[in-house]
C-alpha positions as YAML, in Angstrom:
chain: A
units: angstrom
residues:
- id: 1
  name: UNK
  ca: [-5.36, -21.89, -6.42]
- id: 2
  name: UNK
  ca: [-7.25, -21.11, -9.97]
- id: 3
  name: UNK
  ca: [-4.81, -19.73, -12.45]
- id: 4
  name: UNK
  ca: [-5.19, -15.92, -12.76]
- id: 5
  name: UNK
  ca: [-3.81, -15.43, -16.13]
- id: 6
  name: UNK
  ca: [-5.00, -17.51, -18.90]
- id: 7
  name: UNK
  ca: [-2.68, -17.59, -22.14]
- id: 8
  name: UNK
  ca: [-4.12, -18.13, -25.69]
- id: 9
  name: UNK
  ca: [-1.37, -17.65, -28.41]
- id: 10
  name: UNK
  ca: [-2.85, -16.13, -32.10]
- id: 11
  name: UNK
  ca: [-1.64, -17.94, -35.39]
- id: 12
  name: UNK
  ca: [1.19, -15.24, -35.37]
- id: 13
  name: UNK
  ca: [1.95, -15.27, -31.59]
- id: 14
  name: UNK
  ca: [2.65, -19.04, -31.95]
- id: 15
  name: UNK
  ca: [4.81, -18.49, -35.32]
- id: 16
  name: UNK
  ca: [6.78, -15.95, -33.49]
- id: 17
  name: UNK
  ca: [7.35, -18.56, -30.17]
- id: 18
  name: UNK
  ca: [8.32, -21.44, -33.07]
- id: 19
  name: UNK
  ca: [10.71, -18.87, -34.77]
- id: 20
  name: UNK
  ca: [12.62, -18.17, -32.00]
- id: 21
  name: UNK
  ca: [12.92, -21.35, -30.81]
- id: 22
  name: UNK
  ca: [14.94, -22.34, -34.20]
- id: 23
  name: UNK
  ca: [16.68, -19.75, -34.05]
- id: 24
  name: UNK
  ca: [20.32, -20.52, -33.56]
- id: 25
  name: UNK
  ca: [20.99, -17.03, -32.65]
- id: 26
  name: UNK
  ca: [18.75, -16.11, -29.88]
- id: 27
  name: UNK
  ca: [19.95, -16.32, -26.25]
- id: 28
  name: UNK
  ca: [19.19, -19.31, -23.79]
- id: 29
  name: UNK
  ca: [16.71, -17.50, -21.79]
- id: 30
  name: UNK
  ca: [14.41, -16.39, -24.40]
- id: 31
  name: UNK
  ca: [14.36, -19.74, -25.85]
- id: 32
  name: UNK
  ca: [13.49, -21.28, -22.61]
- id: 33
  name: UNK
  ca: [10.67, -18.31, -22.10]
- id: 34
  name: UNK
  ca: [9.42, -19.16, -25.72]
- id: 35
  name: UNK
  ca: [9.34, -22.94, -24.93]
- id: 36
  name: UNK
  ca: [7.29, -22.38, -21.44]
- id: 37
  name: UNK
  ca: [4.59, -19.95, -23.14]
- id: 38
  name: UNK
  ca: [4.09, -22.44, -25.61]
- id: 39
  name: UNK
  ca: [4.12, -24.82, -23.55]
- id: 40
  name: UNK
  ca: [1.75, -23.25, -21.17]
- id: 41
  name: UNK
  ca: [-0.71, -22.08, -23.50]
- id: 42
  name: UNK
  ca: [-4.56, -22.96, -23.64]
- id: 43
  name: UNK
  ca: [-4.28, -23.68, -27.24]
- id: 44
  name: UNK
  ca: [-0.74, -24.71, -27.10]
- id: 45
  name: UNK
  ca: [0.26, -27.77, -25.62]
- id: 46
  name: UNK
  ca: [-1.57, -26.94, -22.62]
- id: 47
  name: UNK
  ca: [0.76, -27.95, -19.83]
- id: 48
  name: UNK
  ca: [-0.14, -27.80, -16.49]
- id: 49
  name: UNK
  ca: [2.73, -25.56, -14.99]
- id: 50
  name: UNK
  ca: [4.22, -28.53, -12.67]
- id: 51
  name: UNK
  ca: [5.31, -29.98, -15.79]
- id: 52
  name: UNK
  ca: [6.42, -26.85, -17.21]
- id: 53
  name: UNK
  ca: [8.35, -26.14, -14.63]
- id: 54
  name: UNK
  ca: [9.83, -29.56, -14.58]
- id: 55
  name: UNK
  ca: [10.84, -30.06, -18.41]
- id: 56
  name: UNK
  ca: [12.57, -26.27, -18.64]
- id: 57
  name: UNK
  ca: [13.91, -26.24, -14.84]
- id: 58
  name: UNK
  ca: [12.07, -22.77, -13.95]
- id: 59
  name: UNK
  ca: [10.62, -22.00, -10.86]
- id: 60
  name: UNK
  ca: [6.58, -21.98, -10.61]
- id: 61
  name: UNK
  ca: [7.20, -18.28, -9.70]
- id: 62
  name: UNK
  ca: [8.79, -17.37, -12.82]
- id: 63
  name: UNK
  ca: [6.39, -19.07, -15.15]
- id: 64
  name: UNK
  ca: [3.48, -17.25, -13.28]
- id: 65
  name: UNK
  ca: [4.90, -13.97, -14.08]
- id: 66
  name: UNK
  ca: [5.84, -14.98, -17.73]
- id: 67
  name: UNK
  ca: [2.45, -16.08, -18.52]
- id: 68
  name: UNK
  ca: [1.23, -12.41, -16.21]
- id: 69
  name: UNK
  ca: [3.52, -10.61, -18.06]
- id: 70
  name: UNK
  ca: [2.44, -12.02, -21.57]
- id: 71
  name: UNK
  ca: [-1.11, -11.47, -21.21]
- id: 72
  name: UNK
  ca: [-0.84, -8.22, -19.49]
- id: 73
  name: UNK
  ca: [2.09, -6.64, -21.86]
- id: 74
  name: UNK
  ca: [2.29, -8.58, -24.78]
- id: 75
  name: UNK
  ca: [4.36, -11.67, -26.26]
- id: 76
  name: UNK
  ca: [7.64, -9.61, -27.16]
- id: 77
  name: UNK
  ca: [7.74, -7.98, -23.30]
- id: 78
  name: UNK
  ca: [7.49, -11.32, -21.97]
- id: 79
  name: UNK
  ca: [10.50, -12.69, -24.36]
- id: 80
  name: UNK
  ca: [12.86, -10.00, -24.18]
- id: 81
  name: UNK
  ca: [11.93, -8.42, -20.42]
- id: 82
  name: UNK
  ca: [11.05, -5.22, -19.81]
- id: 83
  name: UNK
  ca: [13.45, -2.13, -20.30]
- id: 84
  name: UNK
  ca: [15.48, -1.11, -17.82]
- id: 85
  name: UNK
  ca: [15.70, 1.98, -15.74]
- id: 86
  name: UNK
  ca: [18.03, 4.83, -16.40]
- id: 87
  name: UNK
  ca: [19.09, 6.85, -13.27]
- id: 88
  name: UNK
  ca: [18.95, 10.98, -13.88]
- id: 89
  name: UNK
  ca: [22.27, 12.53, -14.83]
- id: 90
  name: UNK
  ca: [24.25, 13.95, -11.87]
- id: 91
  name: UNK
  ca: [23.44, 17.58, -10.86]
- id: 92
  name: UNK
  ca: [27.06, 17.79, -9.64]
- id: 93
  name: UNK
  ca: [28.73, 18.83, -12.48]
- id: 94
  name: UNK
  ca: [32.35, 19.90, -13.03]
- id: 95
  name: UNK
  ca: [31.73, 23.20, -12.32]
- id: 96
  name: UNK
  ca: [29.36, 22.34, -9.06]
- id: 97
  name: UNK
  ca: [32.06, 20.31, -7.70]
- id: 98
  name: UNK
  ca: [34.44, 23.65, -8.64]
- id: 99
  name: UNK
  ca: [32.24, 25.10, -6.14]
- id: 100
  name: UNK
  ca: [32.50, 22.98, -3.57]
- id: 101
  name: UNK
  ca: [35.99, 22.26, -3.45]
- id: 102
  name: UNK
  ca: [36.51, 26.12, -3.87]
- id: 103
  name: UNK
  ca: [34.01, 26.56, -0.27]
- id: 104
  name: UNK
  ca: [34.93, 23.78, 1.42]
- id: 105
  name: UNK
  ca: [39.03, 24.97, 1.28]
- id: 106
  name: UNK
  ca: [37.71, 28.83, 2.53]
- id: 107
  name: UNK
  ca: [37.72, 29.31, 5.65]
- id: 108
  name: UNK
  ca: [34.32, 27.77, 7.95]
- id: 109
  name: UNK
  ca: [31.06, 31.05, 8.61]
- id: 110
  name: UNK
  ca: [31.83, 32.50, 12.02]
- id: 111
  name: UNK
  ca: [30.71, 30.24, 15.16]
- id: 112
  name: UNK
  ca: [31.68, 27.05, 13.40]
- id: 113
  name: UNK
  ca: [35.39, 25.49, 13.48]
- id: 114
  name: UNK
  ca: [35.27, 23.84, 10.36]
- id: 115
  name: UNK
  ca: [32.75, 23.02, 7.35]
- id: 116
  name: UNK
  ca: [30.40, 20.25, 7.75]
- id: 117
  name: UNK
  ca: [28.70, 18.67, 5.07]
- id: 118
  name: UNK
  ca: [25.33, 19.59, 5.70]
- id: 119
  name: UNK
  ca: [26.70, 23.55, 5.71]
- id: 120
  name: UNK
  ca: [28.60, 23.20, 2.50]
- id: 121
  name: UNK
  ca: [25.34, 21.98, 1.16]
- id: 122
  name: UNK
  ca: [23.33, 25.02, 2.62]
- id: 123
  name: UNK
  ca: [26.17, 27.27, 1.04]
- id: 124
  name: UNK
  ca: [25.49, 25.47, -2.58]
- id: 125
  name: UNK
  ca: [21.87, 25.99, -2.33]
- id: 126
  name: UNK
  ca: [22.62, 29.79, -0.99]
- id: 127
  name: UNK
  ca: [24.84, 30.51, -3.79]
- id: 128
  name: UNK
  ca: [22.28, 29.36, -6.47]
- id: 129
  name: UNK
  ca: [25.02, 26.95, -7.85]
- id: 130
  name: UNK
  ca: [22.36, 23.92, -7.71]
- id: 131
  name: UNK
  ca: [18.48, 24.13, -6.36]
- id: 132
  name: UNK
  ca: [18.76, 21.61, -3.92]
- id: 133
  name: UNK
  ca: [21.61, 19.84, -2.27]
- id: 134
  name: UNK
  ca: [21.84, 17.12, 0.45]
- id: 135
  name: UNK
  ca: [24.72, 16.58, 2.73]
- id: 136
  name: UNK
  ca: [24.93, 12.87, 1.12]
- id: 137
  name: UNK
  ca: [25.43, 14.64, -2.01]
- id: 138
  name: UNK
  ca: [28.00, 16.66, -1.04]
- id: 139
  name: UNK
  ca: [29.96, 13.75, 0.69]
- id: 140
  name: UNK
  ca: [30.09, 11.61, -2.34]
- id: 141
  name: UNK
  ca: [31.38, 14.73, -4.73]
- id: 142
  name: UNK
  ca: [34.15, 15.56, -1.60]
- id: 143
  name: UNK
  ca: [35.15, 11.77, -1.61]
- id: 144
  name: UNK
  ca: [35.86, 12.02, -5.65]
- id: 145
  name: UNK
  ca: [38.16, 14.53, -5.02]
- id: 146
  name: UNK
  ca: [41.55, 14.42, -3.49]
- id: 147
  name: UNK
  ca: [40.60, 17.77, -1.03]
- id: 148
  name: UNK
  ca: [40.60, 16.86, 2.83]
- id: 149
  name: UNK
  ca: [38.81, 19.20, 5.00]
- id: 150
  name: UNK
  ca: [40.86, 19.10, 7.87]
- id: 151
  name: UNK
  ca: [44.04, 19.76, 6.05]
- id: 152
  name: UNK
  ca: [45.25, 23.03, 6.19]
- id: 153
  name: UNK
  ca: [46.43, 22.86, 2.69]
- id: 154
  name: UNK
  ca: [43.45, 21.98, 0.20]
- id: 155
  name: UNK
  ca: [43.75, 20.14, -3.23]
...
């Protein structure tokens, strides 16, 4: 199969590569990334990927992402990766799990003999104390806590 991505390095894109190659500092993998993009390049030392792959003990995979993700995002995304994501904070705060403990240890609404999860998060959400709540929510706030349910005695 044709390569898809074709990699030609400018003057300063190849400096860069050669720079962090000397670098004493920089860690093993982006040294190895530098060594297979310029390695791999059309006007580098134009490797075919087999012995890329060989010399720098990659997979053929990996180098045809490195070279996608150098053309597509740039030289310095390819080095150093792409960021990582950061999950949303919690909408259970201190004073939502308050709450819950606080229901949760009252006594169950009539025609039910004790609280499940999926009503304590119905009461939340009817209380206005979050927007939205999901009875997987609600299970992993209750398992934080030292409350049990069934106990008479709560807390």
């Amino acid at each position: 199969m044709p390569k898809q991505y074709k990699l030609t390095l400018s003057a300063d894109e190849a400096a860069l590569l050669q720079a962090v190659m000397i670098q004493r500092r920089a860690k093993s993998t982006v040294v190895v990334r530098a060594q297979c993009l310029l390695a791999v390049a059309e006007n580098g030392l134009g490797w075919r990927d087999t012995q890329a792959v060989a010399a720098y003990g990659v997979s053929l995979r990996t180098l045809e992402r490195l070279r996608q993700r150098a053309c597509e995002v740039g030289i310095e995304a390819a080095l150093h990766g792409q960021p990582r994501q950061h999950w949303p904070a919690s909408k259970y705060t201190g004073e939502v799990e308050a709450h819950l403990v606080a229901t949760a240890c009252s006594a169950p609404p009539d025609g039910h003999p004790r609280w499940t999860l999926h009503l304590l998060a119905q009461r939340l959400v009817a209380l206005d104390v979050v927007p939205a709540a999901s009875a997987a929510g609600v299970g992993r706030v209750l398992k934080k806590t030292s409350s049990s349910r069934g106990n008479g005695r709560c807390g």
